[in-house]
C-alpha positions as CSV (number, residue, x, y, z in Angstrom):
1,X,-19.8,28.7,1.6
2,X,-16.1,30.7,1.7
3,X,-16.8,31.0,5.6
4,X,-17.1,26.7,5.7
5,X,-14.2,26.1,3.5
6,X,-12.2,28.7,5.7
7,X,-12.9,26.6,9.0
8,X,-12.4,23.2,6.7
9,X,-8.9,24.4,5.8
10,X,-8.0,26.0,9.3
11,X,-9.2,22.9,11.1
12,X,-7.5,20.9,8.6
13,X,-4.2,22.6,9.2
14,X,-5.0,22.4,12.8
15,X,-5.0,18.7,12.8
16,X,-1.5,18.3,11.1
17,X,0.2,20.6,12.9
18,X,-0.7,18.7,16.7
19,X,0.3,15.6,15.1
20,X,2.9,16.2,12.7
21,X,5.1,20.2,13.4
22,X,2.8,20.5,16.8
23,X,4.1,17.9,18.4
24,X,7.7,19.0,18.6
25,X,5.8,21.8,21.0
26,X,3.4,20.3,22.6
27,X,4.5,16.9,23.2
28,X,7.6,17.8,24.6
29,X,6.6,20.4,27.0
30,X,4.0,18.3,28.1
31,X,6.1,15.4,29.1
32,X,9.0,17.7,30.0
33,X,7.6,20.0,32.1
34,X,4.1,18.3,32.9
35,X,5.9,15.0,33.8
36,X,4.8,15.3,38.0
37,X,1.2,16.5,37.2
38,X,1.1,13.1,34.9
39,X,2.3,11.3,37.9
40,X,-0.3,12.6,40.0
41,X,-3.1,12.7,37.9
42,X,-2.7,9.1,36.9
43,X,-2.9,7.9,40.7
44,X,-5.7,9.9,42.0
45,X,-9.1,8.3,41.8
46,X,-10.3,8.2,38.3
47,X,-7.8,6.2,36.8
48,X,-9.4,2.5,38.7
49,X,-12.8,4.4,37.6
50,X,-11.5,4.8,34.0
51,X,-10.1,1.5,33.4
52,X,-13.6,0.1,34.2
53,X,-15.5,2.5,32.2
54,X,-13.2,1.7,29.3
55,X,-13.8,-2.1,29.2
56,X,-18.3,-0.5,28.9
57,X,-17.1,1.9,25.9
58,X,-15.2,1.8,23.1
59,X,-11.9,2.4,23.6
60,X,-10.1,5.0,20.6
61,X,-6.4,5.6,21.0
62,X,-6.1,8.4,18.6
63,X,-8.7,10.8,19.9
64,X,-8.7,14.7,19.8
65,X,-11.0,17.2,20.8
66,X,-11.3,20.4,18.7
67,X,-12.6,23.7,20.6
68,X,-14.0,26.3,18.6
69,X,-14.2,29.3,20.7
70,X,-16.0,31.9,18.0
71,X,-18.6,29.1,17.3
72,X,-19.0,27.7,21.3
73,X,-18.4,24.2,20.0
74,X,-16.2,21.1,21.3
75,X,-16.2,18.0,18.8
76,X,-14.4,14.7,19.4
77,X,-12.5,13.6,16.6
78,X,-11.6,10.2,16.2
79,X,-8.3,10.7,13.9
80,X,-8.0,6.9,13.1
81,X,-10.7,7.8,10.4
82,X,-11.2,11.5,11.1
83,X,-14.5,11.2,12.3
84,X,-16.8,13.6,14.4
85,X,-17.5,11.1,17.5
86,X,-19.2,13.8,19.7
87,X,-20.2,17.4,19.5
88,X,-21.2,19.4,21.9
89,X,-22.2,23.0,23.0
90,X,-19.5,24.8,25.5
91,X,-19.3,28.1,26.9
92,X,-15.7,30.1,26.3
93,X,-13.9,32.9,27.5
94,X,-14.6,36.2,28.2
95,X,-13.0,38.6,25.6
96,X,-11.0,40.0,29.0
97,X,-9.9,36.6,30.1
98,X,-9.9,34.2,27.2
99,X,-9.6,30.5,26.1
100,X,-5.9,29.8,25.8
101,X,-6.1,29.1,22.1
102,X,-3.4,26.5,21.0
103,X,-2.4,22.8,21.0
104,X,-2.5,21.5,24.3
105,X,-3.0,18.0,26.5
106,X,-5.0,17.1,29.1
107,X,-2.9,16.3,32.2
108,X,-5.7,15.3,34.7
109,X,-9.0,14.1,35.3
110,X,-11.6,14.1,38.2
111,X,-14.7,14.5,40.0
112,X,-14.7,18.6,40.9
113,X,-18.2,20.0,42.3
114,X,-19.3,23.7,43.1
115,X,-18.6,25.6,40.4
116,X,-16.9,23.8,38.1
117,X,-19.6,20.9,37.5
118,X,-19.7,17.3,37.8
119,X,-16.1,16.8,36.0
120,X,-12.8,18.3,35.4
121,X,-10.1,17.8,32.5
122,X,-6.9,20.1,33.4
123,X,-4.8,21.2,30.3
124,X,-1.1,21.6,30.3
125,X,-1.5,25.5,29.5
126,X,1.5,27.0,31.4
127,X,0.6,30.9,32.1
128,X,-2.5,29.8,34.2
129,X,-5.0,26.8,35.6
130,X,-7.4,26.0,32.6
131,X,-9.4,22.9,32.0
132,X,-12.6,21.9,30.8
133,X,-15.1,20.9,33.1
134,X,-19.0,21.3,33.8
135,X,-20.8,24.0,35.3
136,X,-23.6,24.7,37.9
137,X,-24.4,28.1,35.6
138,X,-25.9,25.8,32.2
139,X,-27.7,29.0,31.2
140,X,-23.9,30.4,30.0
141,X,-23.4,27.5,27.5
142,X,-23.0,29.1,24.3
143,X,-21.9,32.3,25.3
144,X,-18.3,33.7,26.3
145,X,-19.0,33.2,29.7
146,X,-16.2,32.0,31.3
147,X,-12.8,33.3,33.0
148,X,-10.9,31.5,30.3
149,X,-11.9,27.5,30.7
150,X,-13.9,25.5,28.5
151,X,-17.4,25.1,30.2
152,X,-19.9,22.2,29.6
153,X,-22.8,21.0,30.8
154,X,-22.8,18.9,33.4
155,X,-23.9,15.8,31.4
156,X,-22.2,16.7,28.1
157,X,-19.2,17.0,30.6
158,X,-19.6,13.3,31.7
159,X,-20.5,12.0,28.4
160,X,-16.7,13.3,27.3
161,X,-15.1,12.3,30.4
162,X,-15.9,8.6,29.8
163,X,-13.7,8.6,26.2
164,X,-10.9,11.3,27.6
165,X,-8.0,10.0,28.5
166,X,-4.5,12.1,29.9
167,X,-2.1,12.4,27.6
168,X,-4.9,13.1,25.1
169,X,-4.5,16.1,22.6
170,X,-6.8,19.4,22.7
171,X,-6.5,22.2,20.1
172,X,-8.4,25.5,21.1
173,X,-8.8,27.1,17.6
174,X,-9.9,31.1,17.7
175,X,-9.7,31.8,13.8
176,X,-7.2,32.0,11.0
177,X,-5.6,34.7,13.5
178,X,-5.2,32.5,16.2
179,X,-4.4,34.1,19.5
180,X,-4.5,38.0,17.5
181,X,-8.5,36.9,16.8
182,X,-9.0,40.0,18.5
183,X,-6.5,42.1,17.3
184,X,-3.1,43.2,19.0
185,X,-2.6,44.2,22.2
186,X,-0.1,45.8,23.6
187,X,1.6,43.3,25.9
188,X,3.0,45.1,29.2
189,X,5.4,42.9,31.9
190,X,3.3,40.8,33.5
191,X,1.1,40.4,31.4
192,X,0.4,36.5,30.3
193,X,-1.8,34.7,27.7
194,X,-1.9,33.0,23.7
195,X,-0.2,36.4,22.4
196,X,2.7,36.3,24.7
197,X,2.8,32.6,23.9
198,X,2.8,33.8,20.4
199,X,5.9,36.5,20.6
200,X,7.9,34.2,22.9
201,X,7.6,31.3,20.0
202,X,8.7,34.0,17.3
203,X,11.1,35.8,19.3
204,X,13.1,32.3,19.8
205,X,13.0,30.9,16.5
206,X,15.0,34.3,15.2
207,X,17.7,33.9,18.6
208,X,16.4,36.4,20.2
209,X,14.6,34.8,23.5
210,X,16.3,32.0,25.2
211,X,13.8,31.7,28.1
212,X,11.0,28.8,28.5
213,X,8.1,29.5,26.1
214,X,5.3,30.1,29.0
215,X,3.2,32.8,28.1
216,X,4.0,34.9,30.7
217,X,5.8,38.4,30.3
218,X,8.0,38.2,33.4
219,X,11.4,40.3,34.3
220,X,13.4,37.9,32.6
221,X,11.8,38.7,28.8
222,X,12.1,42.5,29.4
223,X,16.1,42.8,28.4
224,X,15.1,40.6,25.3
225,X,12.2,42.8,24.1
226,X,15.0,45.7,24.1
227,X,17.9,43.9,22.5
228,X,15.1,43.1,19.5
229,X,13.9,46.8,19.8
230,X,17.1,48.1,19.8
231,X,18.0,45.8,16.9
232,X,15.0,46.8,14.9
233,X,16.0,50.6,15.8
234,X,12.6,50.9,17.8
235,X,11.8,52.9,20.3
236,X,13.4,51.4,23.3
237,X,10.0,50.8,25.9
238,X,9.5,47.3,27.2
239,X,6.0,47.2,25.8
240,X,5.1,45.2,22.5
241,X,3.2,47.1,20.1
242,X,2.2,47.2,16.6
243,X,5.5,48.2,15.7
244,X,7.4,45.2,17.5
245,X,4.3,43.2,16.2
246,X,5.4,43.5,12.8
247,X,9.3,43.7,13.0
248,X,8.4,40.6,14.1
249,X,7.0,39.8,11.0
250,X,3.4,39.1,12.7
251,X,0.9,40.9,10.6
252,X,-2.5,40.5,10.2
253,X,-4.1,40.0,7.0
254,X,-7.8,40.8,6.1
């Protein structure tokens, strides 16, 4: 019962923050950065296929899908009245390449094949290529399976497709920990993902990174990570660590 009313508060939360705090994130880099993809994806093939499908279903202007990576599920929320429209079974991450977990938006649709299935949704996640999109290997559904994307099967992936629109919102949700579900790891240059995403976010709200919020550790983070360090009267390495986790005031709670 406590575990349920966790994920209804965390999903809850969730929910505002893409539409209400979120948005001043998401939104922004989406159409800031993301404008060209847009551009592109909105005059490739699917969008004549789209506007035709869309006249045979119903057509919901506030829709958001919800990814939850520790139970393998994707739902489609209709936020108009908060309903679950679809739910489906997905396979996530591998624990050594994981989901991006965050608020994101899908930035293209289209008809992939080999590997990646019938169908491909591209997310505006800027450290890497992620997307969700079918598979030919339906026997990983449920599992963490993938190199970071958000498998489906091949007809669950179609189903979607037909209701998904760009410009649509997608929150990949790990836990109450969000991208620290698995703990903290020592972040290294070069090193990219939801936890450098994280520290980039923190270090910028205090002054202390000025750079674009990618998720990737590159040179130009390095003399940042020692000013802080050096600030905090850390040791002065270029690695974050527990200790830098929590001068940063990112602490992990039981």
């Amino acid at each position: 019962m406590g575990k349920k009313l966790l994920r209804t508060v965390a999903y809850t939360i969730l929910i505002v923050v893409i539409f209400l705090a979120g948005s001043l994130f998401s939104y922004t880099v989406s159409r800031m950065e993301f404008d060209i993809p847009i551009k592109i994806s909105r005059k490739n093939e699917y969008v004549s296929w789209e506007e035709k499908v869309m006249k045979e279903n119903p057509d919901y202007p506030n829709l958001v899908i919800f990814v939850d990576v520790n139970s393998n599920i994707l739902e489609l929320i209709n936020l108009d009245d908060n309903s679950i429209l679809k739910k489906y079974p997905i396979a996530s991450g591998k624990k050594g390449t994981p989901s991006p977990i965050g608020s994101w938006m899908v930035i293209g649709k289209s008809k992939w094949g080999k590997g990646f299935g019938t169908r491909w949704m591209g997310l505006n996640v800027p450290w890497g290529k992620y997307g969700i999109h079918g598979t030919n290997k339906p026997h990983s559904i449920g599992q963490d399976a993938s190199h970071g994307c958000i498998r489906m099967r091949n007809k669950d992936v179609e189903d979607l497709y037909k209701y998904v629109k760009v410009g649509d919102s997608v929150v990949i949700w790990g836990g109450v920990f969000g991208p620290f579900g698995n703990g903290f790891r020592v972040l290294s240059p070069g090193d990219r993902g939801s936890d450098v995403f994280e520290v980039q976010k923190r270090m910028k709200r205090i002054g202390y990174y000025p750079g674009r919020i990618d998720g990737i550790y590159g040179e130009g983070m390095k003399s940042h990570v020692i000013k802080f360090r050096r600030d905090k009267e850390l040791p002065l390495t270029h690695n974050i660590d527990f200790e830098f986790y929590n001068a940063l005031d990112i602490i992990l709670f039981e």
